[in-house]
RONU-376827 format. One record per residue (C-alpha): residue in three letters; x negated, y, z negated. Coordinates in nm, 3 decimals. Each point is the difference from the previous one (the first is absolute). Example, Ala and Ser with C-alpha at 12.3 -4.5 7.8 and 13.67 -1.06 7.14 Angstrom:
% RONU-376827
   nugu         u         v         w
    ALA    -1.230    -0.450    -0.780
    SER    -0.137     0.344     0.066
This chain:
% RONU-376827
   nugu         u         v         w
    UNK   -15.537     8.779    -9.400
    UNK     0.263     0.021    -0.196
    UNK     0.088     0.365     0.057
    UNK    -0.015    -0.040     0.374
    UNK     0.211    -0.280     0.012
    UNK     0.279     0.192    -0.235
    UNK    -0.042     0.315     0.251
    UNK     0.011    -0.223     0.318
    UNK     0.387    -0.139    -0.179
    UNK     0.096     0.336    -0.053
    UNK    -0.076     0.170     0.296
    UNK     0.222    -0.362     0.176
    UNK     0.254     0.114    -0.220
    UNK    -0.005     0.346     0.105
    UNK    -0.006    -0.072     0.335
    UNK     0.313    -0.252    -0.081
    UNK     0.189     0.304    -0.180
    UNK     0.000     0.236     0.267
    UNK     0.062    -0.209     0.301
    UNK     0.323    -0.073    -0.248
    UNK     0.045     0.325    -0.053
    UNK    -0.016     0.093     0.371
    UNK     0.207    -0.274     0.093
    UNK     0.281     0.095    -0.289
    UNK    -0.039     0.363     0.160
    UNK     0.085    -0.110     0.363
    UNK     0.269    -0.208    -0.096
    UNK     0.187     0.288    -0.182
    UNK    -0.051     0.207     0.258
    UNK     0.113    -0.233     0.274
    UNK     0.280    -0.114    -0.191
    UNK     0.109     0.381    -0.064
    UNK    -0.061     0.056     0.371
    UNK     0.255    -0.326     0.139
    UNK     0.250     0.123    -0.307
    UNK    -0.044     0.371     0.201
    UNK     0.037    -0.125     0.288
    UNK     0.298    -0.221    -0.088
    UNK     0.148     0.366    -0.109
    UNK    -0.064     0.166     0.332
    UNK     0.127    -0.225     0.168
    UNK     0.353    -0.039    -0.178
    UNK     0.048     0.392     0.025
    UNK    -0.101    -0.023     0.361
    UNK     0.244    -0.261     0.073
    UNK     0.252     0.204    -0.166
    UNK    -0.058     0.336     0.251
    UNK     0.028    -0.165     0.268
    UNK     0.342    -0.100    -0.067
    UNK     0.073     0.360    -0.134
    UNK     0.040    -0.088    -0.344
    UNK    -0.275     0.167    -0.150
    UNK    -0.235     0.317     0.108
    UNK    -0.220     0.145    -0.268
    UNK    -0.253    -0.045    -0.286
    UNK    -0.046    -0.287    -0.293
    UNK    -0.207    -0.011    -0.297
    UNK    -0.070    -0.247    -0.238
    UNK    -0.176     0.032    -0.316
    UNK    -0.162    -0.209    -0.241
    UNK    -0.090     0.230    -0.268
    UNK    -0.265     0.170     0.084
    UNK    -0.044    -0.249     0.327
    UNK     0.161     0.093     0.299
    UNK     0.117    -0.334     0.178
    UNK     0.111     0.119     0.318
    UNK     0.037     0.360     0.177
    UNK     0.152     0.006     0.365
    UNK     0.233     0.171     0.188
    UNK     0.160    -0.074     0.334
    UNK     0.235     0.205     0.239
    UNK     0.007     0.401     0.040
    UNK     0.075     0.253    -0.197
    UNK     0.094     0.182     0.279
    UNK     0.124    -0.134     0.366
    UNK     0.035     0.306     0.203
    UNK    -0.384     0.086    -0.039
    UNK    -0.090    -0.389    -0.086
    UNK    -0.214     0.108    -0.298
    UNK    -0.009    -0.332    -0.200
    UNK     0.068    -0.081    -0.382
    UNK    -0.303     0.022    -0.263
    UNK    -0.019    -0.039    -0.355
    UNK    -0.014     0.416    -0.041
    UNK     0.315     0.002     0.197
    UNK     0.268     0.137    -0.231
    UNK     0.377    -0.158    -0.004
    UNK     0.310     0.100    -0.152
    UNK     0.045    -0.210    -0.307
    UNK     0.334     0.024    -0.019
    UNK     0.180    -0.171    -0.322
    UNK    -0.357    -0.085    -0.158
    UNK     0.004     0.383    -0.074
    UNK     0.287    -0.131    -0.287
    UNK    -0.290    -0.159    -0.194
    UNK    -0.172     0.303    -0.049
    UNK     0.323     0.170    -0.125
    UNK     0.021    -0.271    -0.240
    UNK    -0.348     0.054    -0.114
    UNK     0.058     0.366    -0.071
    UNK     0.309    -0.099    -0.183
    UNK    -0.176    -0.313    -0.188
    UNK    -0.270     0.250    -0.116
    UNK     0.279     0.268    -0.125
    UNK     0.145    -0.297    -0.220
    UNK    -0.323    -0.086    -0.148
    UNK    -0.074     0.380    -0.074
    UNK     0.335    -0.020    -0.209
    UNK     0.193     0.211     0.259
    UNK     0.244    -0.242     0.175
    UNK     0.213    -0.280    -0.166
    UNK     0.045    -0.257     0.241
    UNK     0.312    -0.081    -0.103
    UNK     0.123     0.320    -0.082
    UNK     0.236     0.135     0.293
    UNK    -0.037     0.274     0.266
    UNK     0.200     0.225    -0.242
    UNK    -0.283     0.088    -0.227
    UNK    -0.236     0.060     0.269
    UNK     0.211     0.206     0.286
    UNK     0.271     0.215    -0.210
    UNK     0.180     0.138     0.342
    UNK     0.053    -0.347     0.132
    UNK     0.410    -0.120    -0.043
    UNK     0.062    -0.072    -0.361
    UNK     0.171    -0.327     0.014
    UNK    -0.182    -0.196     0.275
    UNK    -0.356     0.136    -0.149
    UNK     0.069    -0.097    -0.313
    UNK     0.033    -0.396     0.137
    UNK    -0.291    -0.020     0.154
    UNK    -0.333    -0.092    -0.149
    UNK    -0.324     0.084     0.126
    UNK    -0.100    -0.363     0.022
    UNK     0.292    -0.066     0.234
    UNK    -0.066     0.271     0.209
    UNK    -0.385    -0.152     0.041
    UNK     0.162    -0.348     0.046
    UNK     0.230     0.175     0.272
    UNK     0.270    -0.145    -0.208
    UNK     0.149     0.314    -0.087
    UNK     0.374    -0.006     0.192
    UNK    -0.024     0.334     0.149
    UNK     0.116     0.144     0.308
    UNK    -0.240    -0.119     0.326
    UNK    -0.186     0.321     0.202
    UNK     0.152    -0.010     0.324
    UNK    -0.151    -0.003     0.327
    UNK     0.058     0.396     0.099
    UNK    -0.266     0.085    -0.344
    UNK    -0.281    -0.229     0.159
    UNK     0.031     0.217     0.360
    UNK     0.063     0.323    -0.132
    UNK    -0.222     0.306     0.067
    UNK     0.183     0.234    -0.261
    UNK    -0.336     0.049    -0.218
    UNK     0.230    -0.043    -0.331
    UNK    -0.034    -0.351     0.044
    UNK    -0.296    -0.007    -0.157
    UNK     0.100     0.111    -0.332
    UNK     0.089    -0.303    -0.168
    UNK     0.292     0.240    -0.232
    UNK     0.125     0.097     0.266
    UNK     0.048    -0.311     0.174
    UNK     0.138    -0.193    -0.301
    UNK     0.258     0.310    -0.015
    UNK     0.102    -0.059     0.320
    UNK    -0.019    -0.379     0.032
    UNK    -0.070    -0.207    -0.343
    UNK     0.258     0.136    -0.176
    UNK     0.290    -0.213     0.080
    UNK     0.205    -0.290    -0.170
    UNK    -0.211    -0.310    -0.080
    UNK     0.061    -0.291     0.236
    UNK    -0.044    -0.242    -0.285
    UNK    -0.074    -0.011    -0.343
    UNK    -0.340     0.117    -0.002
    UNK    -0.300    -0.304    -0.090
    UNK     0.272    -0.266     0.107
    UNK    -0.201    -0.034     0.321
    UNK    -0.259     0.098     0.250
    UNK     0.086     0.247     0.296
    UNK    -0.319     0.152     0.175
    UNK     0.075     0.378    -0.026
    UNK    -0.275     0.263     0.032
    UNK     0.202     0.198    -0.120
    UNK    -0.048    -0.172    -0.344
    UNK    -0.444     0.121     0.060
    UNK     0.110     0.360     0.138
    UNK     0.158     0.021    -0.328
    UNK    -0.299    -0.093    -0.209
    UNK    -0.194     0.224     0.193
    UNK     0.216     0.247    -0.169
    UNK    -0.036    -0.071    -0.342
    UNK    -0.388    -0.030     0.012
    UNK     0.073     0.378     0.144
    UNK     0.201     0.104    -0.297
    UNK    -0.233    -0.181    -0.261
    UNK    -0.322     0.094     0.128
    UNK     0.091     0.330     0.180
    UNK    -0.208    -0.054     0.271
    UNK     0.138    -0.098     0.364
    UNK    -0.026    -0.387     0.048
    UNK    -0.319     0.077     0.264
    UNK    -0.182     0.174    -0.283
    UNK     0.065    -0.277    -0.243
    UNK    -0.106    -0.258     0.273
    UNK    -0.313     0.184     0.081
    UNK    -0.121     0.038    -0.370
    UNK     0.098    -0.329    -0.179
    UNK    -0.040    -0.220     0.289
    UNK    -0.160     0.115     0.321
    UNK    -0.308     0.201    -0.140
    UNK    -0.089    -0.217    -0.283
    UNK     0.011    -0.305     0.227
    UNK    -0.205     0.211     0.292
    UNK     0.297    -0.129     0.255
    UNK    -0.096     0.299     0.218
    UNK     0.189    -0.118     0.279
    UNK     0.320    -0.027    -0.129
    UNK     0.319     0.280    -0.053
    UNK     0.274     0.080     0.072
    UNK     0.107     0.059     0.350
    UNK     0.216     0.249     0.226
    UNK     0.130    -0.112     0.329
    UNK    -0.208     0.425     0.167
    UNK    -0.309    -0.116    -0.201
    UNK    -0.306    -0.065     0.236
    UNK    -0.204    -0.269    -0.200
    UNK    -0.309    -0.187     0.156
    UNK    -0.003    -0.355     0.062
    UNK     0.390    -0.054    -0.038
    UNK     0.159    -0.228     0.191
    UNK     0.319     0.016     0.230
    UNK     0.286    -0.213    -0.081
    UNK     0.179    -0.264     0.221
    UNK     0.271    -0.278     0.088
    UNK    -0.044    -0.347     0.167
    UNK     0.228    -0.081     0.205
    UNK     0.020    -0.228     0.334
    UNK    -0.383    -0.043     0.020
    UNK     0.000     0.364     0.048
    UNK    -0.096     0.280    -0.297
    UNK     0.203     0.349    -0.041
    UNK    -0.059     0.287    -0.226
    UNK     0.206     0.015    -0.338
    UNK     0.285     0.149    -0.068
    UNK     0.006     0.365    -0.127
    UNK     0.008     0.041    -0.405
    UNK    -0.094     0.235    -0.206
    UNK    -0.281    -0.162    -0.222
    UNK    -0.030     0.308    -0.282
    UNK     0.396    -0.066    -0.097
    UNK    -0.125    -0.300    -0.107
    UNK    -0.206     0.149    -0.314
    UNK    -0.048    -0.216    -0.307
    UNK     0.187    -0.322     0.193
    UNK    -0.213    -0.035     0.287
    UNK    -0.213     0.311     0.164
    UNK    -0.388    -0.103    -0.071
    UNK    -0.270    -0.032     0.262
    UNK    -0.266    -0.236    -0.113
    UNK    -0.255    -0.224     0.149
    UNK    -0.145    -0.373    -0.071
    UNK    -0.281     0.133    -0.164
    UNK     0.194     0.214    -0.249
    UNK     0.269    -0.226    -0.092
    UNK    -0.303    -0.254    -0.111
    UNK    -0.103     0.254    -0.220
    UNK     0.381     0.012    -0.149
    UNK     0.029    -0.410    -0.072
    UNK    -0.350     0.009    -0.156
    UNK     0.118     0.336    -0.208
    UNK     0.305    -0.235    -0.065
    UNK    -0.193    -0.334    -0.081
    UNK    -0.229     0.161    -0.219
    UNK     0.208     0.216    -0.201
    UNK    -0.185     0.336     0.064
    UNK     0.286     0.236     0.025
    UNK     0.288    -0.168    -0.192
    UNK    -0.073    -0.272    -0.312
    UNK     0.052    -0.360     0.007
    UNK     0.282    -0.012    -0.154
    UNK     0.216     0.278     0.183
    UNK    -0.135    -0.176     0.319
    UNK     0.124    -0.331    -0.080
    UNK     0.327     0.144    -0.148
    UNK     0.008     0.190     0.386
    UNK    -0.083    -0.291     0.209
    UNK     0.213    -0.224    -0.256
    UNK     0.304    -0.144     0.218
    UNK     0.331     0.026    -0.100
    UNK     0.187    -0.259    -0.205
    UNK     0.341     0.084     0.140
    UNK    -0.113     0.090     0.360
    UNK    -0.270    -0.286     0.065
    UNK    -0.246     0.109     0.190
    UNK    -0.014     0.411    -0.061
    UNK    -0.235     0.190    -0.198
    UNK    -0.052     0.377    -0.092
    UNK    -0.079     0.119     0.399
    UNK    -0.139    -0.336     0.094
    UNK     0.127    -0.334     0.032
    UNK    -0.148    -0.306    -0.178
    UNK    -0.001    -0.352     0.056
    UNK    -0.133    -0.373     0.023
    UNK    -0.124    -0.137     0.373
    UNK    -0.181    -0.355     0.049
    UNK    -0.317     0.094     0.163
    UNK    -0.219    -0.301     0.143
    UNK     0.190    -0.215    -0.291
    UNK    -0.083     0.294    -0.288
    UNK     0.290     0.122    -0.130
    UNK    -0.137     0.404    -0.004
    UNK     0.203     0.328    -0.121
    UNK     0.058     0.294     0.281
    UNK     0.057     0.325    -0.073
    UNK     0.135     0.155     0.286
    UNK     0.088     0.384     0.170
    UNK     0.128     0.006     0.340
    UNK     0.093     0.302     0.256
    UNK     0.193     0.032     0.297
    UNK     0.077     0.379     0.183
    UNK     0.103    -0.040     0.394
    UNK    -0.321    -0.093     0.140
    UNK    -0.229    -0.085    -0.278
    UNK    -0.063    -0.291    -0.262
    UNK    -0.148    -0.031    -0.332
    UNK    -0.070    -0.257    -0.234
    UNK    -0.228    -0.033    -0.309
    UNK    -0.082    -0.345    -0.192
    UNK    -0.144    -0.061    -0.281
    UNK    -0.084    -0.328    -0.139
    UNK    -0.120     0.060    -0.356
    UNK    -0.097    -0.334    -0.134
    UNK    -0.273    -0.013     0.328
    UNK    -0.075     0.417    -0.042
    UNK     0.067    -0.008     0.387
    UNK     0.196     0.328     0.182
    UNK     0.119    -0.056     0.328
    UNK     0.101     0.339     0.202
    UNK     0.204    -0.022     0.324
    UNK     0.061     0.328     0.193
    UNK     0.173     0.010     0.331
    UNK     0.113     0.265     0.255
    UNK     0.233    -0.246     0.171
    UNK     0.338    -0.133    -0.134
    UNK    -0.017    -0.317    -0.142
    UNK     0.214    -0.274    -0.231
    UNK    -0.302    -0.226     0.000
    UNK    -0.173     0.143    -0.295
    UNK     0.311    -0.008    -0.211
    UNK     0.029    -0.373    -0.034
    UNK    -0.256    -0.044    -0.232
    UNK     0.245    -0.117    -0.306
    UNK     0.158    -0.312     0.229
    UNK    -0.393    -0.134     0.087
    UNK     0.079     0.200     0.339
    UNK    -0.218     0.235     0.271
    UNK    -0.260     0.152     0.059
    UNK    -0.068     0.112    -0.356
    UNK     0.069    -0.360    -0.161
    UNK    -0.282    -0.133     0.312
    UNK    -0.292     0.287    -0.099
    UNK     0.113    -0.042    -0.413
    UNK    -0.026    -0.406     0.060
    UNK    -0.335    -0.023     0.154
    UNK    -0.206     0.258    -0.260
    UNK     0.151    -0.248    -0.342
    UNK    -0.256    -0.309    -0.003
    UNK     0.126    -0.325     0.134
């Protein structure tokens, strides 16, 4: 009697257990569902006022939170945006230069606060021996700005970084170099040389074998303005409720500063390389993504700060692009282990607003942190 009575409460409480269970499941998933939707919707709202045409991702570790993409990749042929649609990246490209010069400093081979001196010996005397690696990846470095003829230039020279800093970089400094920051790609097409020299490998071997292969990002590299590459997208402006192509530039010049091709997909496999140490330490990371004490808000490539998020006070690490007609921005929020990857083919300021509690980016980031 006994025995049937315990089996009879058992079996209740089995019963009890996985309606629970059920119930917990379908909550979840209708909760992650309205938070989806909630996502959609914002980057729908967003195209149709022309401020954003593209792809997001958001992470969670190994979690993906949210994967959409709205608008087309290209207009003429209306072939629409996906998540294996490939995007210029633009400036995020400069956080993968600072990688391969973070991992040259823990090998021993760079000081980062020796100066450009040591590292380039053709590069002028007296302005290369002012400025320090570390200002040069804190764009802090005082040197002379690339003008606009370099980024439309066909002459194929351009994309040897020696011989651009010959003909450009090599100038008198505009100020005394770490007083302050002054976005220069210059300052990355000049890093890009001295992982050359160091490593003797071009920069697109050294990408390919201590970053791209080992992290199996096989759609991402470098691109060239006559390369035919499936799934990229076309670039354009917004302007008057109407869209037009880009303006002409010559993506390769941009080398170490700013020539990558990437997708969503691939730059979540970057910020969990990142978060999890697997191709740089700890320590070199934090010392990388470590902001600046004289500069605020910069880091080695990236920029760090604080941002009140649903009341949490959480720390961003940030990377954004911008090349006529295409937008890039990577987040990370470290505390939460979340990535959050914006790509778009359409001019936009509305992703670059993030720091001020601002845009699209600052609506998406807001709704994935927990109320």
């Amino acid at each position: 009697m006994k025995n049937t009575e315990f089996t009879q409460q058992k079996n209740r409480y089995l019963k009890i257990y996985t309606f629970l269970l059920m119930f917990l499941s379908f909550s979840f998933a209708a909760n992650a569902q309205t938070e989806n939707s909630k996502i959609q919707q914002i980057l729908e709202n967003a195209y149709t006022k022309g401020e954003f045409s593209g792809v997001v991702l958001a992470a969670k570790g190994d979690k993906i939170l949210f994967k959409g993409a709205v608008g087309e990749a290209n207009r003429e042929w209306k072939i629409p945006n996906s998540v294996s649609t490939k995007f210029r990246i633009c400036s995020v490209t400069k956080q993968f230069t600072a990688m391969l010069i973070m991992q040259l400093v823990e090998q021993g081979k760079i000081n980062l606060d020796a100066t450009i001196a040591e590292y380039l010996p053709d590069f002028r005397k007296d302005t290369a021996s002012k400025v320090s690696i570390r200002n040069l990846l804190l764009s802090a470095s005082g040197l002379p700005l690339l003008p606009d003829e370099f980024y439309v230039s066909e002459d194929a020279k351009m994309t040897d970084a020696k011989f651009v800093i010959g003909k450009y970089l090599q100038g008198d400094l505009l100020f005394n170099s770490g007083e302050k920051f002054n976005y220069n790609n210059g300052d990355f097409i000049i890093l890009g040389a001295i992982v050359e020299q160091i490593s003797g490998k071009s920069y697109e071997q050294n990408l390919r074998e201590k970053i791209l292969e080992p992290l199996n990002m096989k759609n991402t590299g470098l691109l060239k303005n006559e390369t035919v590459l499936l799934n990229l997208a076309s670039g354009y402006t917004f302007k008057d409720g109407n869209f037009f192509k880009e303006s002409f530039v010559q993506i390769q010049n941009f080398g170490a500063a700013g020539a990558l091709v990437s997708t969503v997909e691939d730059l979540l496999l970057w910020d969990k390389a990142l978060m999890s140490y697997k191709i740089l330490s700890k320590k070199s990371t934090d010392e990388m993504f470590m902001p600046s004490a004289k500069l605020g808000f910069v880091a080695l490539g990236s920029w760090n700060y604080k941002l009140n998020l649903n009341g949490k006070e959480k720390t961003i690490v940030e990377r954004q692009g911008y090349i006529n007609g295409f937008c890039a921005l990577n987040l990370i929020v470290p505390e939460e282990n979340i990535s959050l990857v914006f790509l778009s083919n359409t001019e936009t300021q509305t992703l670059f607003r993030t720091y001020a509690s601002q845009g699209l980016s600052f609506k998406v980031l807001n709704n994935l942190i927990g109320k």
